[in-house]
ZADO-1210 file (C-alpha; in nm, 4 decimals, padded with zeros to 6 digits):
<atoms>
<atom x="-05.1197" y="-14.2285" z="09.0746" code="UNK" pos="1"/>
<atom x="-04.9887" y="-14.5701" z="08.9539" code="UNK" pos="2"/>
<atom x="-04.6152" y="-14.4861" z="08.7838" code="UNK" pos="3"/>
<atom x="-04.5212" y="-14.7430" z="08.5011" code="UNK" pos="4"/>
<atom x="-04.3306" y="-15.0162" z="08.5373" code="UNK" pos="5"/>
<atom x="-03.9942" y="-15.0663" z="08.4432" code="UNK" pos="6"/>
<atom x="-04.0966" y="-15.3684" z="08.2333" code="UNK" pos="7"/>
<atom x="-03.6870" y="-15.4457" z="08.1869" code="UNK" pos="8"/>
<atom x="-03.6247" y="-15.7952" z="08.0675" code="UNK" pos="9"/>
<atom x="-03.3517" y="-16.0823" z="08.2176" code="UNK" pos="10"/>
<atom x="-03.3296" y="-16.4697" z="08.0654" code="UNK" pos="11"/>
<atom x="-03.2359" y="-16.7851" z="08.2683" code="UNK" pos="12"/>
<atom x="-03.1952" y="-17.0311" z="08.0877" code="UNK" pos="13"/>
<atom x="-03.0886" y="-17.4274" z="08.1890" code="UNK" pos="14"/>
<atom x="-02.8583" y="-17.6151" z="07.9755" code="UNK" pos="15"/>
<atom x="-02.7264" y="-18.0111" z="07.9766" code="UNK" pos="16"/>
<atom x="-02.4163" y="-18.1109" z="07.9057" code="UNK" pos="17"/>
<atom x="-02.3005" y="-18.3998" z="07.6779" code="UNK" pos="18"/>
<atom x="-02.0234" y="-18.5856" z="07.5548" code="UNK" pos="19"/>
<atom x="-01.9455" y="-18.4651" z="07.2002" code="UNK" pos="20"/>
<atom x="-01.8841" y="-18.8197" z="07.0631" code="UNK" pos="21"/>
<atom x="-02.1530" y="-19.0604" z="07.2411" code="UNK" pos="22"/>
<atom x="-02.4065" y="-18.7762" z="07.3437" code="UNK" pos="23"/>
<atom x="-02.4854" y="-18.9299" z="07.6699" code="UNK" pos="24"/>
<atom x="-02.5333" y="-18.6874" z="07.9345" code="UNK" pos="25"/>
<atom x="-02.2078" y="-18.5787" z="08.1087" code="UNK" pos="26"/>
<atom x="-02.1515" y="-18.8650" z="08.4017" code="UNK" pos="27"/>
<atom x="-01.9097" y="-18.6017" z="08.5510" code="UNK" pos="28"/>
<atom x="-01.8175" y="-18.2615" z="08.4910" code="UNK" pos="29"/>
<atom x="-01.4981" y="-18.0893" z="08.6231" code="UNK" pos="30"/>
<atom x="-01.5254" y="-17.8089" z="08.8868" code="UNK" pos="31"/>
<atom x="-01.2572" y="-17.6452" z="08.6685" code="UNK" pos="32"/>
<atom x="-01.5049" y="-17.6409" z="08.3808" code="UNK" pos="33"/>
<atom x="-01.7536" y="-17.4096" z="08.6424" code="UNK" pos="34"/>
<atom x="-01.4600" y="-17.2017" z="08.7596" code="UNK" pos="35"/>
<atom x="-01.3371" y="-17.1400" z="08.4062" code="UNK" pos="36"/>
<atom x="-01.6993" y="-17.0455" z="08.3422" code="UNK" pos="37"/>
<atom x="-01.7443" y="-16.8023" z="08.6575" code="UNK" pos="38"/>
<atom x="-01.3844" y="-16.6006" z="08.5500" code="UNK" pos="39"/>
<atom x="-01.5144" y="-16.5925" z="08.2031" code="UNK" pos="40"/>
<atom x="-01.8470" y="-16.5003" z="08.2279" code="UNK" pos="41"/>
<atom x="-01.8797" y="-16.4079" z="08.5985" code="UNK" pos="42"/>
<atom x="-02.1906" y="-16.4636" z="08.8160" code="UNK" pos="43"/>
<atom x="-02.3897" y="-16.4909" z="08.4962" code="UNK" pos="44"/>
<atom x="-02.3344" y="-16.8426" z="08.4791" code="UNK" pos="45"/>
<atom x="-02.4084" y="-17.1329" z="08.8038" code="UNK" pos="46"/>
<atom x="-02.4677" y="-17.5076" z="08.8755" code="UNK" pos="47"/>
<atom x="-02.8064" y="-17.7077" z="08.8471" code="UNK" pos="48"/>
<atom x="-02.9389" y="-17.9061" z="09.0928" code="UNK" pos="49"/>
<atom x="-02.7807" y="-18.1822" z="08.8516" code="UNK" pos="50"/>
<atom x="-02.4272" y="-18.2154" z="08.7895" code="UNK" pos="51"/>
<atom x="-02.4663" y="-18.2160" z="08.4395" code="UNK" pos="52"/>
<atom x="-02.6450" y="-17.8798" z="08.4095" code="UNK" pos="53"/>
<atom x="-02.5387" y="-17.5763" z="08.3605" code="UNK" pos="54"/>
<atom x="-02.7455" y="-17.2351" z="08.4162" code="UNK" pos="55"/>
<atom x="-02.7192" y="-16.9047" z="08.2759" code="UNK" pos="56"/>
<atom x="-02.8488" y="-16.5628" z="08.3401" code="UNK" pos="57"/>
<atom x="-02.8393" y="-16.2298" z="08.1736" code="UNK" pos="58"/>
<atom x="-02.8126" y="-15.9031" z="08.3040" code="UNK" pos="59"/>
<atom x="-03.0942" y="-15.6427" z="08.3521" code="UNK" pos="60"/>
<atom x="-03.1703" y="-15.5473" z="07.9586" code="UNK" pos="61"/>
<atom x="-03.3692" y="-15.2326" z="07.8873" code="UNK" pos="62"/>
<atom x="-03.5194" y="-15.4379" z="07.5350" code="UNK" pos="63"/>
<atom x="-03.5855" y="-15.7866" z="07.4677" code="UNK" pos="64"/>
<atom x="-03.3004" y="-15.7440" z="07.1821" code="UNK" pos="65"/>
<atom x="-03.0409" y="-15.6682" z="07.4440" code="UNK" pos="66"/>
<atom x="-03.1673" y="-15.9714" z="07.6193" code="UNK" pos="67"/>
<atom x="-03.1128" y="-16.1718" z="07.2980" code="UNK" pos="68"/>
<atom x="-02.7551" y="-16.0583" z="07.2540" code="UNK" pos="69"/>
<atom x="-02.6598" y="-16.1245" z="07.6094" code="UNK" pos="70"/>
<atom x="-02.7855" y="-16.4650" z="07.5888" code="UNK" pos="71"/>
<atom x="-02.5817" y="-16.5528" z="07.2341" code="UNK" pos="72"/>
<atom x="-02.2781" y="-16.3949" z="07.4480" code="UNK" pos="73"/>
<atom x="-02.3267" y="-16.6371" z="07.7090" code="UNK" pos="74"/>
<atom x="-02.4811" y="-16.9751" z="07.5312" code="UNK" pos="75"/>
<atom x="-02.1232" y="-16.9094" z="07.2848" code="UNK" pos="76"/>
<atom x="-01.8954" y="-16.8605" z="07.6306" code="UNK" pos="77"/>
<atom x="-02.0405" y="-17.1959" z="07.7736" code="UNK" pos="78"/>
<atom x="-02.0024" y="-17.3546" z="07.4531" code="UNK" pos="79"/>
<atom x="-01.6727" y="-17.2728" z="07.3927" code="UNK" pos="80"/>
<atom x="-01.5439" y="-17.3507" z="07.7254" code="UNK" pos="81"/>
<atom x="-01.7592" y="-17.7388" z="07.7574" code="UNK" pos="82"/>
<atom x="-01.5339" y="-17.8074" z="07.4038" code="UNK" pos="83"/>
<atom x="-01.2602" y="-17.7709" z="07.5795" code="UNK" pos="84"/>
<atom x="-01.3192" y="-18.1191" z="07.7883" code="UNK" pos="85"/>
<atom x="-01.5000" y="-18.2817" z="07.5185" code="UNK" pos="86"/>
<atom x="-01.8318" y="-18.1615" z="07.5946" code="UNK" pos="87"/>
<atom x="-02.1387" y="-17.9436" z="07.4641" code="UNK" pos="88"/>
<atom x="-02.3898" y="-17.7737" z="07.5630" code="UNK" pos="89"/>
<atom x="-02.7639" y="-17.9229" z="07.4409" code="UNK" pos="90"/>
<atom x="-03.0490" y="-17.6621" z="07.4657" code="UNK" pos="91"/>
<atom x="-03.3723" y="-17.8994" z="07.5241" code="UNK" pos="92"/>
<atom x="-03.5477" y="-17.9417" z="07.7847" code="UNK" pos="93"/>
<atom x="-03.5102" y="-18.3365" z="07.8475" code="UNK" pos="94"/>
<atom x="-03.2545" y="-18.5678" z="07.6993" code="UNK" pos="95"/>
<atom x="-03.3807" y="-18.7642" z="07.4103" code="UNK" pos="96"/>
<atom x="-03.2270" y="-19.1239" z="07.5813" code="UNK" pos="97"/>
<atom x="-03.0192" y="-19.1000" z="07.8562" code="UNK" pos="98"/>
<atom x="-03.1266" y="-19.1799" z="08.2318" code="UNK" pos="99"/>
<atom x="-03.1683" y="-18.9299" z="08.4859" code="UNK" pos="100"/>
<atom x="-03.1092" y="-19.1893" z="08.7607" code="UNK" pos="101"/>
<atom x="-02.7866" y="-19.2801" z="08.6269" code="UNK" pos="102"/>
<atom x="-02.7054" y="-18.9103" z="08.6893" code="UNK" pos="103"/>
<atom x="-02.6002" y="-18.7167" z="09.0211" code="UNK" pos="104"/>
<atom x="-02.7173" y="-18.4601" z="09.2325" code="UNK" pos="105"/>
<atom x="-02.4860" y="-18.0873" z="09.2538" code="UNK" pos="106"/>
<atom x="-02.2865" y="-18.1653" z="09.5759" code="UNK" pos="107"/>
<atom x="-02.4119" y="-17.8354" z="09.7989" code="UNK" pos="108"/>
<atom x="-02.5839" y="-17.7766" z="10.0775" code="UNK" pos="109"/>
<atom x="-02.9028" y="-17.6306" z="09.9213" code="UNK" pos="110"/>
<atom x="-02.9298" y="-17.9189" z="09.6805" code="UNK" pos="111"/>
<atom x="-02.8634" y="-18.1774" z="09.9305" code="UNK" pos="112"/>
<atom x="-03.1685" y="-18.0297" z="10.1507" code="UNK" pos="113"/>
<atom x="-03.3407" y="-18.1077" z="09.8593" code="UNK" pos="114"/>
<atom x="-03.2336" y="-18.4789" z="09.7752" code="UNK" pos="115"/>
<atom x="-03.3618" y="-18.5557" z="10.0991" code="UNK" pos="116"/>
<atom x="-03.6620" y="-18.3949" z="10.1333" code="UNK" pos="117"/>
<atom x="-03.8053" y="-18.4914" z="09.7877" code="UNK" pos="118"/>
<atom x="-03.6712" y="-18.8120" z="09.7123" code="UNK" pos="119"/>
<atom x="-03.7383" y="-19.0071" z="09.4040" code="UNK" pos="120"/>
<atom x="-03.9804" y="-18.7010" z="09.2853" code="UNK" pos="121"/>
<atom x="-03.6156" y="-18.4641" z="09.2843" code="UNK" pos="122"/>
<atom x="-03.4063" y="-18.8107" z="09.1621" code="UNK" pos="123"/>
<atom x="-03.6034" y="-18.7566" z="08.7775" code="UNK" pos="124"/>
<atom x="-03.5232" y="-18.4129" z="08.7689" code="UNK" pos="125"/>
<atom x="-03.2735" y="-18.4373" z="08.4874" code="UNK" pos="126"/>
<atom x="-03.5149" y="-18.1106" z="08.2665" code="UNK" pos="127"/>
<atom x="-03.3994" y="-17.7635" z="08.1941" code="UNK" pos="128"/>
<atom x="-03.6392" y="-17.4582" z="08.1621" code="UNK" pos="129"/>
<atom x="-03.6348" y="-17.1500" z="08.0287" code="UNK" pos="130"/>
<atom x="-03.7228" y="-16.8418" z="08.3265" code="UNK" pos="131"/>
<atom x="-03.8355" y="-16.4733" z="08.1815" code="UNK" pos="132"/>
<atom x="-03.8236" y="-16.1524" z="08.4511" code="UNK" pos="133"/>
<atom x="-04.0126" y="-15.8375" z="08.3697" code="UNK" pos="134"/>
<atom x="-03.8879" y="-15.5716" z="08.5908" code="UNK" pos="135"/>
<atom x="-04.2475" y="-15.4793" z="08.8067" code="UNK" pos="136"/>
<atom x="-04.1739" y="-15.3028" z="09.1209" code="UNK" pos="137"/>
<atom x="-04.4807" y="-15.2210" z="09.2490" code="UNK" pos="138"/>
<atom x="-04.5622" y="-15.5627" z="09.4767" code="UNK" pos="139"/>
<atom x="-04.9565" y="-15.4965" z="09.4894" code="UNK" pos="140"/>
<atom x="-04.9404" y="-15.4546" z="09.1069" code="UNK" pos="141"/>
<atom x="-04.7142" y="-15.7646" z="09.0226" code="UNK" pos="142"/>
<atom x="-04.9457" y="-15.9659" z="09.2551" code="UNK" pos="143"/>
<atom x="-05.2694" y="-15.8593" z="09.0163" code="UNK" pos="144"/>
<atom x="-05.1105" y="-15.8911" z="08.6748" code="UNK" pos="145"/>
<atom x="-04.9903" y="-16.2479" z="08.8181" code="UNK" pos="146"/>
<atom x="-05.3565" y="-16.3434" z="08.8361" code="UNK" pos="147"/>
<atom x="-05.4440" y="-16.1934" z="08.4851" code="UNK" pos="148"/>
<atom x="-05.1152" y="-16.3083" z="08.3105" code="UNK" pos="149"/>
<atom x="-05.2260" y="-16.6753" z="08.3560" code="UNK" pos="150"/>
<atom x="-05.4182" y="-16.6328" z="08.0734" code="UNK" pos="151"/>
<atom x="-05.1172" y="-16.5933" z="07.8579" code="UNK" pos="152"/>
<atom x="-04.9005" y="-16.9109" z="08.0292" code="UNK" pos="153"/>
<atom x="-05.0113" y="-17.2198" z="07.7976" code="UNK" pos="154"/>
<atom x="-04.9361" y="-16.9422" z="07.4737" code="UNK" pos="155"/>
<atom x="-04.5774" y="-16.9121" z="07.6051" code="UNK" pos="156"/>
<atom x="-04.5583" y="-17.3066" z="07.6800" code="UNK" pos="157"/>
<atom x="-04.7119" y="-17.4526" z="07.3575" code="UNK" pos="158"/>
<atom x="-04.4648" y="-17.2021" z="07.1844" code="UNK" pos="159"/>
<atom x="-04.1409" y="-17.3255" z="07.3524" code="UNK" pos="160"/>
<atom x="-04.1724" y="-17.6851" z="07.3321" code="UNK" pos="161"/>
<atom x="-03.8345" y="-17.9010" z="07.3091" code="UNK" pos="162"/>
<atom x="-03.9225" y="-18.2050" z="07.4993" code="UNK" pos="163"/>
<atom x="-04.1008" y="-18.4721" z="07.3805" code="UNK" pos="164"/>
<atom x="-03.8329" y="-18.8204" z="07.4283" code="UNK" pos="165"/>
<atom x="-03.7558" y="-18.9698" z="07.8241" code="UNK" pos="166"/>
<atom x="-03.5351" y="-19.2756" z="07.8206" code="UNK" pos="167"/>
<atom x="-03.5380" y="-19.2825" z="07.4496" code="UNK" pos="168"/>
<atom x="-03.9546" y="-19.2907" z="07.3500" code="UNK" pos="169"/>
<atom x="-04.1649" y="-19.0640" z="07.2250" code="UNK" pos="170"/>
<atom x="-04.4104" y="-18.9836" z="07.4988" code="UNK" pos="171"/>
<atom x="-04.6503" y="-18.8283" z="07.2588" code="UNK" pos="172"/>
<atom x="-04.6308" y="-18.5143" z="07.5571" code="UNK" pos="173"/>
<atom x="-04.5122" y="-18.1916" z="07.3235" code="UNK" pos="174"/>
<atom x="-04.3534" y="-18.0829" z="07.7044" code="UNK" pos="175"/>
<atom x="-04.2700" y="-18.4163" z="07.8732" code="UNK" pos="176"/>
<atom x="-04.0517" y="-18.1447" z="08.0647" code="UNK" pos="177"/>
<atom x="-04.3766" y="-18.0436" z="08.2860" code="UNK" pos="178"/>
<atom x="-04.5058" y="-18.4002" z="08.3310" code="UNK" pos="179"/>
<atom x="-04.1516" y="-18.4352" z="08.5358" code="UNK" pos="180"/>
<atom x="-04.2129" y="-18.1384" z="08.7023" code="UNK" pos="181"/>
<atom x="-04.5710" y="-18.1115" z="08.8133" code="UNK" pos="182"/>
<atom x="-04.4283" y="-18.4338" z="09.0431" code="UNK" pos="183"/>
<atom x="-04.2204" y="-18.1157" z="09.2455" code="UNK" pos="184"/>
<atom x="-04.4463" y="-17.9578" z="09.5240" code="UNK" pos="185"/>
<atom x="-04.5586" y="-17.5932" z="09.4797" code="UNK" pos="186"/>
<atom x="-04.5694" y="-17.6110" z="09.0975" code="UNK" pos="187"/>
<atom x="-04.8365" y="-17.5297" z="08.8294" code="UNK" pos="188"/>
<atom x="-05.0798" y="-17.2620" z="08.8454" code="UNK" pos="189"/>
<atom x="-05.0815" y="-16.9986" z="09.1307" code="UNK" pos="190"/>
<atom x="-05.3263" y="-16.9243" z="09.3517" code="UNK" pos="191"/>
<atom x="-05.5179" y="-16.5977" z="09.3164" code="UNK" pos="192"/>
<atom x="-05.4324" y="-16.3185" z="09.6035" code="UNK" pos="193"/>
<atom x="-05.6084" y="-15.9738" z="09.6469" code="UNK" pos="194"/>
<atom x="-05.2733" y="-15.7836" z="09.7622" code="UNK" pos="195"/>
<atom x="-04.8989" y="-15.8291" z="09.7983" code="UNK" pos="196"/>
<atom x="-04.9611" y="-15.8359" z="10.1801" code="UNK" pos="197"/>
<atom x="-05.2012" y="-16.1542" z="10.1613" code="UNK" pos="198"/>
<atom x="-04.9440" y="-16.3463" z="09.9262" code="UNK" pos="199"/>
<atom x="-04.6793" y="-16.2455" z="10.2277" code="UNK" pos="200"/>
<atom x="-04.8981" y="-16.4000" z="10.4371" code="UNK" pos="201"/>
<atom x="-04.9198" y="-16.7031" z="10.3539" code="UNK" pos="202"/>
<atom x="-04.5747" y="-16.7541" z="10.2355" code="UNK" pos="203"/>
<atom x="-04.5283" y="-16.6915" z="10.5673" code="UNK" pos="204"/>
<atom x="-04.6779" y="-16.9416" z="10.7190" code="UNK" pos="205"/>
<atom x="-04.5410" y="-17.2039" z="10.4824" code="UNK" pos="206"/>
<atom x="-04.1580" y="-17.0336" z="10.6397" code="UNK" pos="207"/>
<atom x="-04.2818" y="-17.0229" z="10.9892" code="UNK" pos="208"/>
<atom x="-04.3736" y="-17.3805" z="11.0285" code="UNK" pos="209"/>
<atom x="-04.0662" y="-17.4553" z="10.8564" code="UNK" pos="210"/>
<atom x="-04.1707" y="-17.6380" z="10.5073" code="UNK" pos="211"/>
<atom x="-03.9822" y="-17.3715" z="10.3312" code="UNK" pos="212"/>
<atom x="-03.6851" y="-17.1039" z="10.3821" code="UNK" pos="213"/>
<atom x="-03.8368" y="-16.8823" z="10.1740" code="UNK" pos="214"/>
<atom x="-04.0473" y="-16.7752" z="09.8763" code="UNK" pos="215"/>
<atom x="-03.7985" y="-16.9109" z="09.6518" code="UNK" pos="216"/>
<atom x="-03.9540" y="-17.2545" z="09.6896" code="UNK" pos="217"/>
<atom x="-04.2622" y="-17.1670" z="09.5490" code="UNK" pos="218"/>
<atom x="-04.2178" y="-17.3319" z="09.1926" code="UNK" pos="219"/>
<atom x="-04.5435" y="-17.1519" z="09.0182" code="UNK" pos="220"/>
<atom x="-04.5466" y="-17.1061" z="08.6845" code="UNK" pos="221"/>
<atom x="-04.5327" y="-16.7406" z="08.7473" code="UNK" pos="222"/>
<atom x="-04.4539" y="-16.5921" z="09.0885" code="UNK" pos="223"/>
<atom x="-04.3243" y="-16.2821" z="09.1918" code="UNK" pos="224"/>
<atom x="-03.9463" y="-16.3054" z="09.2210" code="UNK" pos="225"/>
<atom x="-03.8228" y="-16.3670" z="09.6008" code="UNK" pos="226"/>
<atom x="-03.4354" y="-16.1774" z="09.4699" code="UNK" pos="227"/>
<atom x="-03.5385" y="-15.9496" z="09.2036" code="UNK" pos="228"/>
<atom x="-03.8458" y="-15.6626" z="09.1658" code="UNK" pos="229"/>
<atom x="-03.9869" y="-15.8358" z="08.8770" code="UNK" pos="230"/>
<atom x="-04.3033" y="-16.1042" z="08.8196" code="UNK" pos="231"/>
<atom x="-04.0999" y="-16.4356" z="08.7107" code="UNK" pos="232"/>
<atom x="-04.2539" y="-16.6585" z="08.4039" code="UNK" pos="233"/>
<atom x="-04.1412" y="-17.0335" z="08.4567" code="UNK" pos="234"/>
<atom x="-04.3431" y="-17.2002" z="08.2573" code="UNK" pos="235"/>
<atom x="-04.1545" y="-17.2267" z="07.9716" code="UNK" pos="236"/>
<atom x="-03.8991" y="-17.5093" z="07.8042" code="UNK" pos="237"/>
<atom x="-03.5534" y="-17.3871" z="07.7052" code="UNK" pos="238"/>
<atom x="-03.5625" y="-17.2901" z="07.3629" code="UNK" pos="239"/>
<atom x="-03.3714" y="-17.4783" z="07.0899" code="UNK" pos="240"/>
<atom x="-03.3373" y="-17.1604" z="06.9009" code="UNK" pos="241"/>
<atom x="-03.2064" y="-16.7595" z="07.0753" code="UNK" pos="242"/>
<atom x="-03.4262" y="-16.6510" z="06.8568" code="UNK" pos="243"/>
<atom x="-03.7606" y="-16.8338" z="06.9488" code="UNK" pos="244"/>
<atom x="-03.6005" y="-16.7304" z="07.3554" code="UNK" pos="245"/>
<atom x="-03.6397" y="-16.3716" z="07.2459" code="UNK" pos="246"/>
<atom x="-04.0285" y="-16.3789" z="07.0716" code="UNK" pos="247"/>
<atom x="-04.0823" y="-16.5363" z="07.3742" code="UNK" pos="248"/>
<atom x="-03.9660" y="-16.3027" z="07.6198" code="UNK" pos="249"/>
<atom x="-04.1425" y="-16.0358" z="07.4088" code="UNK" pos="250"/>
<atom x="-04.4693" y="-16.1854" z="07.3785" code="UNK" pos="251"/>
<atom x="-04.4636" y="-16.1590" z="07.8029" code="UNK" pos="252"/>
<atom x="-04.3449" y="-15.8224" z="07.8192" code="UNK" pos="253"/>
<atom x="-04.5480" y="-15.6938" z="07.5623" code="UNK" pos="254"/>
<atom x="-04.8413" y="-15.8911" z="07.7687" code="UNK" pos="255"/>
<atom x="-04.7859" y="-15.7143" z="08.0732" code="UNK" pos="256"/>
<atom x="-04.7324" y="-15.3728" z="07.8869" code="UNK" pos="257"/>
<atom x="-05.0868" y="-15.4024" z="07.8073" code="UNK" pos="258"/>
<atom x="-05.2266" y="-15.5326" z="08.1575" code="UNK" pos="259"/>
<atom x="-05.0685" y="-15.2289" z="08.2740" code="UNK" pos="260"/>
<atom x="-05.2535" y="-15.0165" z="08.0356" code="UNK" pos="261"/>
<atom x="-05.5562" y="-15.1304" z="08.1052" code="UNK" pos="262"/>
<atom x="-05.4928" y="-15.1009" z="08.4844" code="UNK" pos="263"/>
<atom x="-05.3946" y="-14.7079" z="08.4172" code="UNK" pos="264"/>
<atom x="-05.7345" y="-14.6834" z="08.2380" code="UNK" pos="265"/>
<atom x="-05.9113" y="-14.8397" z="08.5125" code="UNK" pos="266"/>
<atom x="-06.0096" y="-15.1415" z="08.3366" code="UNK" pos="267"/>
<atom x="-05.8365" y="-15.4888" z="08.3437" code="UNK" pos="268"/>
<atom x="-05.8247" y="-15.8652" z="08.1526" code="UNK" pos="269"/>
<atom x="-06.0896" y="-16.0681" z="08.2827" code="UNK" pos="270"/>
<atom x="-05.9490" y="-16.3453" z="08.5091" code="UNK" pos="271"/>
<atom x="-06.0674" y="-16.6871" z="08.4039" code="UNK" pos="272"/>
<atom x="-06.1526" y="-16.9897" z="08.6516" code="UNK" pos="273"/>
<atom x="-05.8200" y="-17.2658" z="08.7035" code="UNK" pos="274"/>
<atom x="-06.0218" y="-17.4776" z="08.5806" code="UNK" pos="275"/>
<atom x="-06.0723" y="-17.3342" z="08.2126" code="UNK" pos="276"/>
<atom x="-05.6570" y="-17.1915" z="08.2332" code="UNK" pos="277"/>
<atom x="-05.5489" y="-17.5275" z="08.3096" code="UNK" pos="278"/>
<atom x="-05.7290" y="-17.7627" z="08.0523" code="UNK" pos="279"/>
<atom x="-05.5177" y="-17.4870" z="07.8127" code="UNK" pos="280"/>
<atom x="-05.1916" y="-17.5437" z="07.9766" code="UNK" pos="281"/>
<atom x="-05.2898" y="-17.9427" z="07.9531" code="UNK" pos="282"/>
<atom x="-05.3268" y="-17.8697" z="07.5807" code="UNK" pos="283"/>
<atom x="-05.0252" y="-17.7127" z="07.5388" code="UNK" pos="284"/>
<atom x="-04.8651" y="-17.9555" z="07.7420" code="UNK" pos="285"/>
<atom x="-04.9863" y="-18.2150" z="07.5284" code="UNK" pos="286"/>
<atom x="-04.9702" y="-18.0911" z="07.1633" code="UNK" pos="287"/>
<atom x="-04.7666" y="-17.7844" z="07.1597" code="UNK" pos="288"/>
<atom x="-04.9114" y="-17.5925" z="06.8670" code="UNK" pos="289"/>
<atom x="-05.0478" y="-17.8955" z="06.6883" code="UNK" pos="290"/>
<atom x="-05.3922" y="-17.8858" z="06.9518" code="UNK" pos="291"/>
<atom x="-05.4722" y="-17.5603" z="06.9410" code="UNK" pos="292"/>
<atom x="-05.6167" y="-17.3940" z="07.2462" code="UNK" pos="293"/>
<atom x="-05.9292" y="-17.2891" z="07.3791" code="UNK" pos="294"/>
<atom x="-06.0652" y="-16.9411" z="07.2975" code="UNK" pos="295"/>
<atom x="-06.2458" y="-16.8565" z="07.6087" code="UNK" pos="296"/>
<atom x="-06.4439" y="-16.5970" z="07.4458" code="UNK" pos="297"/>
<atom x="-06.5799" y="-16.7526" z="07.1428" code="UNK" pos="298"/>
<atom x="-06.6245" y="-17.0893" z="07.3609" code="UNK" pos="299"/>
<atom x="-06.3961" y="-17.2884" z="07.0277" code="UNK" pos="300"/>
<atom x="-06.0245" y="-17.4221" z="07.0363" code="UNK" pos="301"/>
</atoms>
């Protein structure tokens, strides 16, 4: 018999940092200000791939309002710390003017692997984005509600939303954040696998042949976590707003509470063609909540 999930919740969030007078993006920020961060707020808190970004990452919560605290605790710890060298912290997920290729890469190995493999494609990478984990251990389970949450993935983006400017214009895009990042390899929409072991499979060959160390390269919208026993939402901006963070992370748990539910009662969400999923995450994309999406079942946005 199929035991429940733990459905337990953890944020990531990504976070730029500014100058408090000119609000440029930080040209460079002090290691000190990281290992201030790191004694204050321990591994809960790391470097972006850009120098100017800063990432943080609650705990395991048992409810999304644990989650919500944690994340307050953390955004305030940052805060207070980045005022201490004349900086803050800006929760969008692009910068409404500055350049991203008057910015630098995060001097480490892992990062510099990636400067040279990607290029000009990793060069524009000045976004931030919002990650939700729902604690699934089960691996043949988190592999099927991966296929059926996709349904639910342009909801979650049109709802978080904070990035409309790049180099100072309106792009009209709601999330100019995913224009920037559907450039990355491995991103959008997952592909649709029958069992955990198939998904191993070919992530395997990807590693084997060398293109990738491992399955944390896989930049899907949703994936099943390569470090944690829990299916990964990455869809989503960074959230202005805690608050908006937490209905968020609650809409997607409360999502796969039910997928669940219908798996126990030997039933399940029908899975809808890429094709149809996609045109919805190009609406949200493009107008947030001003387009509206497509119903799939009454055939009307």
């Amino acid at each position: 018999m199929l035991s429940e999930p733990e459905f337990t919740v953890g944020i990531e969030e990504e976070y730029m940092l500014v100058d408090v007078e000119s609000r440029e993006l930080a040209r460079h920020v002090p290691d000190s200000l990281f290992a201030e961060c790191s004694r204050q707020l321990g591994d809960r808190v790391a470097r972006e791939f850009m120098q100017c970004q800063i990432e943080v990452g609650t705990g395991v919560c048992q409810t999304v309002s644990e989650a919500q605290a944690e994340l307050v605790e953390l955004r305030e710890g940052v805060q207070a710390i980045a005022q201490k060298y004349d900086l803050a912290l800006l929760a969008a997920s692009t910068h409404p003017f500055s350049r991203p290729t008057d910015q630098a890469h995060t001097r480490i190995n892992r990062y510099d692997r990636l400067a040279v493999d990607l290029q000009a494609v990793v060069r524009r990478l000045m976004i931030c984005g919002m990650h939700v984990h729902v604690g699934v251990s089960d691996d043949d389970l988190r592999i099927e509600m991966m296929g059926q949450a996709t349904y639910i993935l342009p909801h979650l983006l049109a709802l978080s939303t904070s990035s409309p400017f790049w180099y100072a214009n309106n792009t009209g895009m709601k999330s100019y954040r995913l224009s920037v990042w559907d450039e990355m390899p491995r991103t959008g929409l997952p592909p649709v696998f029958e069992s955990y072991a198939e998904y191993q499979r070919h992530v395997d060959v990807l590693v084997n042949v060398g293109i990738i160390e491992d399955a944390t390269k896989l930049w899907w919208d949703i994936r099943p976590s390569a470090r944690f026993p829990t299916l990964e939402v990455r869809i989503s901006d960074v959230c202005t707003h805690v608050a908006d963070a937490a209905c968020i992370t609650a809409l997607y748990q409360c999502w796969l509470r039910m997928l669940y539910r219908l798996r126990r009662d030997n039933q399940r969400w029908r899975r809808y063609h890429t094709m149809l999923i996609d045109e919805n995450r190009w609406r949200a994309h493009r107008y947030g909540l001003d387009g509206g999406l497509i119903d799939f079942g009454k055939t009307e946005i």
